[in-house]
C-alpha positions as CSV (number, residue, x, y, z in Angstrom):
1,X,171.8,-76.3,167.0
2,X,171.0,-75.3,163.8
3,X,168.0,-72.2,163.2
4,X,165.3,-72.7,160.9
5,X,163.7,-69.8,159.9
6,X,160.0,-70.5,159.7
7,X,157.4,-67.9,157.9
8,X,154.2,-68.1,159.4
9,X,152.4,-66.3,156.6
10,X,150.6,-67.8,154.4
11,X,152.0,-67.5,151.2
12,X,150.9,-68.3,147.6
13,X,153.9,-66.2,145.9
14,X,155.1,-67.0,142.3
15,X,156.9,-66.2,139.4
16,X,155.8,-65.8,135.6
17,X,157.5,-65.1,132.4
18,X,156.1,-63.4,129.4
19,X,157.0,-63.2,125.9
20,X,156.0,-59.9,124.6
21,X,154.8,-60.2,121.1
22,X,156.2,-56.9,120.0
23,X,159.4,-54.6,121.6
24,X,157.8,-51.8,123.1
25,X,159.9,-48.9,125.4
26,X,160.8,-48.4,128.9
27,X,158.1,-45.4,128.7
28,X,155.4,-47.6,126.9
29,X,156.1,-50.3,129.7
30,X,155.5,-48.2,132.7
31,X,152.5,-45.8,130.9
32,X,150.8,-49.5,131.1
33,X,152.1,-50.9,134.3
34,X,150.8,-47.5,135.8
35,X,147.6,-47.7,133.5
36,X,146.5,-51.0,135.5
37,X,148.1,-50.4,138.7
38,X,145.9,-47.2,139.2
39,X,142.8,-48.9,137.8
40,X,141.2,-51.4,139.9
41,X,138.1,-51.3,137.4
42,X,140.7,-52.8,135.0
43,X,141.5,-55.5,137.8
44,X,137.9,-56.2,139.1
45,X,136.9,-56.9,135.2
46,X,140.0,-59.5,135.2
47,X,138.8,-61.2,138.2
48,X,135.3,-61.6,137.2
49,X,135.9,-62.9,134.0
50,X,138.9,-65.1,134.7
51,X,138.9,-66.2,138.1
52,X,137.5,-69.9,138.9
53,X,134.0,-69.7,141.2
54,X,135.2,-71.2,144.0
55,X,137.8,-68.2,144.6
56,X,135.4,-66.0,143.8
57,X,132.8,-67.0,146.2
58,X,135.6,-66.9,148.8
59,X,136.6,-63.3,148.6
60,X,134.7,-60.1,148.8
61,X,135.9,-58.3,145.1
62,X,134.1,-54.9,147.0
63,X,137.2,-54.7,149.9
64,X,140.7,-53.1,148.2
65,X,142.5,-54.3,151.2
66,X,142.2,-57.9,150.5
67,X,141.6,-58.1,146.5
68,X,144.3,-55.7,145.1
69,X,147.5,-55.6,142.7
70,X,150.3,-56.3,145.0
71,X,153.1,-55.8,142.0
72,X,155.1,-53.0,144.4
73,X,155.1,-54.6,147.9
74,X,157.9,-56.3,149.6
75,X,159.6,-58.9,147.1
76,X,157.0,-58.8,144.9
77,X,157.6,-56.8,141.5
78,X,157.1,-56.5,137.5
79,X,160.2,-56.2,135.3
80,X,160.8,-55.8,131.6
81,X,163.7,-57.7,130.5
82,X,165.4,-58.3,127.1
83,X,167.0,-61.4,126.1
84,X,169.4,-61.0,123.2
85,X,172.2,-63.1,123.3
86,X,172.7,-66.7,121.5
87,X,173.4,-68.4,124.3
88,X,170.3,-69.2,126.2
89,X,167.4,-71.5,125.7
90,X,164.9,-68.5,125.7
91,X,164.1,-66.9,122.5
92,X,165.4,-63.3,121.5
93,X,162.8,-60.5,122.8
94,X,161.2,-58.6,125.6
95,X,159.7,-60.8,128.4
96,X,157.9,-58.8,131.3
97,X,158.6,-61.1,134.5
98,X,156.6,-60.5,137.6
99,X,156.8,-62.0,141.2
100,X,153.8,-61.4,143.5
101,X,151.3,-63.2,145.2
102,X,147.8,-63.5,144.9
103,X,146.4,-62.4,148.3
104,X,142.7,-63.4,147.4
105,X,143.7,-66.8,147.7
106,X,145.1,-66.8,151.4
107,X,141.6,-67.3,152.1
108,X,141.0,-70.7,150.7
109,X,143.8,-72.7,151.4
């Protein structure tokens, strides 16, 4: 009989690829993954201007528990990877990637 693993987590995990506009350094990439990791003002701003209402009235922004950067636990992480070779479809540059999930959101679906 076969096993299927089943997660009974709610998830809303995903994966995004950016094009950085400029090469910056290793040390210039963490000073501002730190920068915003260790400032949840810098978050909470994000939140309240970006988020659609409906999430926002579903979460309380005041509890760091359940509204937080989640960019260094389990799977989830931020990378800064170069692309510089003529084979691929991407362009040449710096692209930050980052896997994480958006735990805010476990409450509405």
């Amino acid at each position: 009989m076969p096993f299927i693993p089943v997660d009974a987590t709610v998830n809303v995990c995903g994966t995004a690829v950016y094009r950085l506009n400029q090469k910056i350094s290793i040390k210039e990439f963490k000073r501002r993954l730190n920068n915003v990791m260790e400032n949840r003002e810098t978050y909470l701003k994000y939140a309240t201007t970006h988020l659609p209402v409906q999430i926002l009235n579903s979460i309380n922004l005041e509890r760091a528990d359940k509204f937080y950067w989640n960019y260094n636990v389990g799977n989830h992480f931020v990378i800064l990877a170069e692309q510089d070779s003529e084979n691929s479809e991407l362009p040449k540059g710096q692209y930050m990637v980052v896997h994480a999930s958006a735990i805010e959101l476990k409450k509405i679906i």
